[in-house]
N, C-alpha and C positions, 0 to 999 in steps of 0.2 A: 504493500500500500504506500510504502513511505517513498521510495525512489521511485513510482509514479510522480507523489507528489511534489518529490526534490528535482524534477524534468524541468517541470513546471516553473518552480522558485527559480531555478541556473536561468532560464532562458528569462525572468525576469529581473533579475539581477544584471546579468550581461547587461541585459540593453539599458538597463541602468548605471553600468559601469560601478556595480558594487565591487568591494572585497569579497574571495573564496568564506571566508568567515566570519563576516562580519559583525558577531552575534561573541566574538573572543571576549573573556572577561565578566561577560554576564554572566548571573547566575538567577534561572528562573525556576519555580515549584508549578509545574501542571497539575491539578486539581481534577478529578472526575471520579463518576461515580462507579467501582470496580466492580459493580454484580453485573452491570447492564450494557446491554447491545446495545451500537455499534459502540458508544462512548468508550469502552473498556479499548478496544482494538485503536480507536481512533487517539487514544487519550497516549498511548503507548505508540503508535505511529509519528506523532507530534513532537514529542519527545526523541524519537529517532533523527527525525529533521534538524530539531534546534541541537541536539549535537552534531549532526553533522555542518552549521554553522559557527561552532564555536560554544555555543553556551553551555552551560555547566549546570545539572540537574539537579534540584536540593529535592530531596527526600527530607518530607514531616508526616510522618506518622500520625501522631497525635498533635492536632494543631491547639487543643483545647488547653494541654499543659505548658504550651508557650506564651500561649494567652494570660496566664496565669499567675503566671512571675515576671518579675521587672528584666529580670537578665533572660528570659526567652523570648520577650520582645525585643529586644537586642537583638536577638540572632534573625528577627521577621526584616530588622532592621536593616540588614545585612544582603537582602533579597530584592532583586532589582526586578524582578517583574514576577506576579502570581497569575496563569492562565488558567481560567476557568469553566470547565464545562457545564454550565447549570442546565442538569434535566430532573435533578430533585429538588425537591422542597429543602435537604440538607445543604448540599454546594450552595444553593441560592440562599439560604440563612447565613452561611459560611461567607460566603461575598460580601453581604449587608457590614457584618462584623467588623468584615478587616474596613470596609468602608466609612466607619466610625470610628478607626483608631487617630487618635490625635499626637504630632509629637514624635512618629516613630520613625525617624529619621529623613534622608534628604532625598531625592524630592517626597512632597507626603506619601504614604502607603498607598492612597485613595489613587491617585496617578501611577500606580506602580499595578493596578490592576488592570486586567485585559478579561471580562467578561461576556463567554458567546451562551448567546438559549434560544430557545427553537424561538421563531415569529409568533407562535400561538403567545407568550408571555409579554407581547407587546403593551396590553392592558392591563399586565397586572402589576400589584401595590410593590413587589420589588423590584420590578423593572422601574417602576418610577421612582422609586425612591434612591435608587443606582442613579438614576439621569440626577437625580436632585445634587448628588454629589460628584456630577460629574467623572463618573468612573466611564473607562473605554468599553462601549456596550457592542456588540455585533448582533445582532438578527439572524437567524439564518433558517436556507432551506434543507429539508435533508441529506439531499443533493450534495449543497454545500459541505456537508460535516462530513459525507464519506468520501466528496469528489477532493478534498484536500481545501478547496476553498478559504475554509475558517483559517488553514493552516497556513495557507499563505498568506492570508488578509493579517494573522496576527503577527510571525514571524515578520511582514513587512513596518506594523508597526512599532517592534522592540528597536528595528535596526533603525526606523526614525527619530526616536527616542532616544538609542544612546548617540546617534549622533549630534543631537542635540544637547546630549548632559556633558559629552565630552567636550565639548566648546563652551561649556559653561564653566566646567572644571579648570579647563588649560587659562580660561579667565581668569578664575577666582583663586586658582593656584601661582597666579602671577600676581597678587592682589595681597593676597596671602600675609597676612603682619603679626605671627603670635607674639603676645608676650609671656608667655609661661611655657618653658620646655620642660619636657619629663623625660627621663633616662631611667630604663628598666633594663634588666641583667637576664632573667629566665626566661625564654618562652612563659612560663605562668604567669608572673610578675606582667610580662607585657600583657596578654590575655585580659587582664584584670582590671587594666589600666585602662585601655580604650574600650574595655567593654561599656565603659560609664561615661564616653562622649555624647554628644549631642554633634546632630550632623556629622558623622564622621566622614572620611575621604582619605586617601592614601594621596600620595605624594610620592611619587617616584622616578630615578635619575641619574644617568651616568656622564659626572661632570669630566672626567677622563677615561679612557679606556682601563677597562679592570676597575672603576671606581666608584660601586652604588651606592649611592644615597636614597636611604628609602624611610620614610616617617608616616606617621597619622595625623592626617590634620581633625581638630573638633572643637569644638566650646563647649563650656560650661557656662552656667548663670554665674551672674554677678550680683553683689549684693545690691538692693536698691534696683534693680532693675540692666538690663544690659546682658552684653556678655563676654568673658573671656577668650580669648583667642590661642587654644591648649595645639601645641606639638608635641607628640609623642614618637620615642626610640628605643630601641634595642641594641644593647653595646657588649653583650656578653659575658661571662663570669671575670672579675680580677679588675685592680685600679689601673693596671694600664689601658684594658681596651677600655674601660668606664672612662678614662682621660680623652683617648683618641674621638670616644663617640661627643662627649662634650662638646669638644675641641670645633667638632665638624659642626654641632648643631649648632654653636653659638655664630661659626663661621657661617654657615647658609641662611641664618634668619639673628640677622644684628639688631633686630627690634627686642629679643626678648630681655627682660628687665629682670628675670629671676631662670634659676634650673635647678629644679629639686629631681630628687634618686629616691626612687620609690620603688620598698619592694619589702623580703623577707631578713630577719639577721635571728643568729642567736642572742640569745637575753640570759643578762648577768641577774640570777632571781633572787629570793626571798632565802638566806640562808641563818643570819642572827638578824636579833631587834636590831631595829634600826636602817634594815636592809629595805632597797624596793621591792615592794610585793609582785613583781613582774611575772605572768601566768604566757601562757599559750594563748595567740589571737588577742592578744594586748599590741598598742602602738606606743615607738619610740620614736622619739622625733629630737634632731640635735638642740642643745642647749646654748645657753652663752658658751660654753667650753667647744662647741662645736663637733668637729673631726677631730678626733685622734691617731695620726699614722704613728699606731706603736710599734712599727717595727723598723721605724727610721731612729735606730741609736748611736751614739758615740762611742767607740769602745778607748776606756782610761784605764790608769793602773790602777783603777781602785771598781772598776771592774764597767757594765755598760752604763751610759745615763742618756735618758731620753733627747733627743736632740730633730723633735717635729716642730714646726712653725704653727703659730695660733692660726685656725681656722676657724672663724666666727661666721654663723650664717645671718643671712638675711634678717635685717632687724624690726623693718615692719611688719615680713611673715614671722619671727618669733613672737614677737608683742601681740599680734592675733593669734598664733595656736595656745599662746600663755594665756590669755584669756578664753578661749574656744575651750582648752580641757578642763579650768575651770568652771566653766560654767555646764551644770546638771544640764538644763534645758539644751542645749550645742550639743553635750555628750550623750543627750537622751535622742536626740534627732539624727545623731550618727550611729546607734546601735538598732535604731531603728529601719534604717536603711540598708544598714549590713545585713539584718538578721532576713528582712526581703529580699535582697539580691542573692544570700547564700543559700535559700531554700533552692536554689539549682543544686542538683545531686554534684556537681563536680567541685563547688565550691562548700559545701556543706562544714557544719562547724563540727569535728570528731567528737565520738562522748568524752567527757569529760572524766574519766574515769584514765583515759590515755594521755594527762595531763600530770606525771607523775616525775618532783622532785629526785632527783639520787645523786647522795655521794660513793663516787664510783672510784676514789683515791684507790681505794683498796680492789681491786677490779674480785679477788678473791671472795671479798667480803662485803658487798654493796649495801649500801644504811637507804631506805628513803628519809627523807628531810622534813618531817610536820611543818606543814602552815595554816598560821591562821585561819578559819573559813572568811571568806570572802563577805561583805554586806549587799555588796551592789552587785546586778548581774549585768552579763554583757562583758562588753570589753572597756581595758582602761587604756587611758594613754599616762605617757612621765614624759618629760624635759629633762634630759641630763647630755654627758657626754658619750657620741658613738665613736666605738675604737674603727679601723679600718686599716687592715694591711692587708697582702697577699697570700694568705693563711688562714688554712681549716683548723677552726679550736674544737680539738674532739677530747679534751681531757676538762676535769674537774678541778684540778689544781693547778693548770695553765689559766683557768678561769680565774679562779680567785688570786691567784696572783696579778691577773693587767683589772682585777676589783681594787685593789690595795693600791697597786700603782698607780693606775690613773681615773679611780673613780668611773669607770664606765658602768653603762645601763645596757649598750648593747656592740656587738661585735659583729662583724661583715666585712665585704669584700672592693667593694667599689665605689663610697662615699669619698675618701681621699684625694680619689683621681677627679670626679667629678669637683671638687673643690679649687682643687688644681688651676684646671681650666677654667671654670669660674672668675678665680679669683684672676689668672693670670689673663684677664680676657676686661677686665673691670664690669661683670656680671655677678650677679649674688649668687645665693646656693641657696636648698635646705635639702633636707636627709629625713624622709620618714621610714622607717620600717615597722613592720608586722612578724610579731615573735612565734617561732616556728618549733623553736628548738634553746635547752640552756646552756650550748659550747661543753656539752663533756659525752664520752661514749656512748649515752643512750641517744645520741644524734639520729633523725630519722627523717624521711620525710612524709610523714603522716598529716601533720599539720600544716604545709606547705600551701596549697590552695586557699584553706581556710583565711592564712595568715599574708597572703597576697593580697586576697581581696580586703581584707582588713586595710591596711597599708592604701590600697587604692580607694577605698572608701573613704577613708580620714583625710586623704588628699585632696578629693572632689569634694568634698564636704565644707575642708575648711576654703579651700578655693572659691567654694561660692558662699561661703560667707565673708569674704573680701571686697570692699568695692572695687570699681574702675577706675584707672589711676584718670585725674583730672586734665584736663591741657588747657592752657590758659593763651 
């Protein structure tokens, strides 16, 4: 059926002087009803077409549990055209739906539909209520559905469509002025991070041979109204590639005013009074003390002495997260968000039962460590100093030794470098992390996702509890 009707499409593409694939990059969800003749064959025919143009098939099973959560509209968000085959009263509800979603990314949803139903539903209450919201409707005869018609009719309008978004893109990606860059290290970390854009859009580019650049561009609100102009990157594990990727971001977009590092660390926790009660899916964010590259020392004869340069972050995002963790109602509006976004199973908060203290000095003899129970639920965040060298702390007494030395709350891999270039760029910094793990042998990655999206949470959170810087 289908290379019938890809004859069909060639010969009208040619004389339109199309691309072989014109349809590359897109990613659409065909819709139909799988009990029923012809639609099952035709819905699966169509689908053969648009790959064979380049598009890329998204598979939704269950469209209702994406509906459902904040982070699976994200991923609807993600989907550049849904085709529809309405001969049931479900698809035809299922269309209505997505046709009332508000907000879910760029161009609306509502435009990202391509709606066909036989002519007989010409008169009825969801056909018009489709026209009401201007969704792409088709009419059709039977004829139509089996002779390919619909399939060409829609395939031709995706390829006018992206030609259309593409020229809007290569505009507004020329246009383009963030002030806020984000530097994530993990594949997850990234994930995380742009999962919580608004409008998002990629950005990609080879400014020399061998040399991509490739970012997220999105916004967030701004407090008081507006919005943020966020870049997001991925610079891989350790302070030098987190150096290199700074380095490059601050260099491609000299508008930004700030570049926080946002992701997971381990955390120096709760071990005598007086200690931070620092848990799993808790946020650390740098303090006056900043970075600490504790692995940059002097060695004297009276043995090593620390010899890292003050690194101080950004003073008017410290002076708002210092207020922002203080205050209950901020802290309640961000756990509140978290706990919505992580009912997605991949980010999900572990039980809490896998949240267990140990001194493991003794690896023969491991103690767990009592703490206090807890008052408040959720996550917390502290202000103290994050350590940062190119080193995995998988001991208990390498911990509490850079505890004693330099006072840290939490330790990781890529804060340093991003400061680096910050600083040496005359650009600010901040460092937030989400605690995964407490630097000694039971290191694991169980809590990783969890402590990601934490981390990106409190970023976006306090981001739009920021205004817009003024211009006078």
């Amino acid at each position: 059926m289908h290379n019938r009707w890809c004859e069909q499409i060639d010969n009208y593409f040619n004389t339109c002087r199309i691309p072989e694939t014109p349809l590359s990059g897109v990613t659409v969800r065909v819709r139909r009803s799988s009990r029923q003749q012809p639609i099952c064959d035709v819905g699966h025919a169509m689908e053969t077409a648009l790959k064979k143009y380049g598009a890329n098939i998204k598979i939704i099973e269950d469209l209702n549990s994406d509906l459902a959560c904040e982070h699976g509209k994200v991923r609807l968000a993600g989907i550049d055209a849904f085709i529809m085959l309405a001969t049931t009263t479900g698809v035809s509800a299922e269309a209505l739906e997505l046709a009332h979603l508000k907000d879910e990314g760029e161009p609306p949803l509502r435009d990202r539909l391509y709606v066909a139903m036989p002519k007989e539903y010409s008169d009825g209450f969801i056909r018009k209520r489709l026209d009401y919201h201007r969704v792409n409707l088709d009419l059709y005869e039977d004829s139509d559905l089996t002779g390919g018609v619909v399939c060409r009719r829609a395939i031709s309008k995706l390829v006018e469509q992206k030609r259309e978004r593409d020229a809007i893109m290569k505009a507004k990606a020329n246009e383009y002025k963030p002030k806020i860059g984000i530097v994530t290290a993990l594949p997850i970390e990234y994930e995380a991070m742009v999962s919580l854009l608004q409008n998002p859009r990629d950005h990609r580019f080879m400014s020399t041979p061998g040399s991509l650049h490739e970012y997220r561009h999105g916004t967030l609100p701004a407090y008081n109204g507006g919005e943020h102009a966020v870049v997001v990157a991925r610079s891989g594990v350790g302070n030098n590639f987190a150096a290199a990727m700074a380095q490059q971001l601050i260099g491609d977009y000299i508008t930004l005013d700030v570049v926080f590092m946002v992701g997971i660390a381990g955390g120096i926790p709760y071990v005598k009074d007086g200690d931070p009660d620092i848990r799993f899916g808790d946020v650390v964010m740098s303090g006056r003390m900043g970075v600490i590259q504790y692995d940059m020392v002097k060695d004297t004869l009276k043995g090593q002495e620390p010899n890292h340069p003050p690194r101080a972050p950004a003073e008017a995002w410290l002076r708002r997260a210092t207020s922002f963790i203080n205050a209950d109602s901020e802290m309640d509006d961000f756990n509140a968000r978290l706990e919505r976004i992580t009912a997605d199973p991949k980010f999900k908060r572990p039980p809490s039962e896998t949240d267990k203290l140990v001194d493991d000095s003794d690896p023969q003899n491991p103690k767990e460590i009592e703490r206090p129970l807890r008052t408040k639920s959720g996550s917390l965040a502290f202000e103290g100093a994050v350590g940062s060298a190119n080193r995995v702390v998988k001991s208990h007494c390498v911990r509490e030794e850079l505890r004693e030395k330099h006072k840290l709350l939490a330790v990781e891999m890529e804060g340093s470098g991003v400061a680096d270039a910050a600083m040496a760029n005359g650009t600010s910094f901040f460092v937030i992390r989400g605690i995964c793990d407490y630097a000694n042998d039971g290191k694991n990655k169980v809590w990783q996702p969890f402590a990601a999206m934490s981390a990106a949470v409190f970023a976006a959170t306090l981001i739009k509890s920021m205004p817009l810087t003024s211009s006078k």
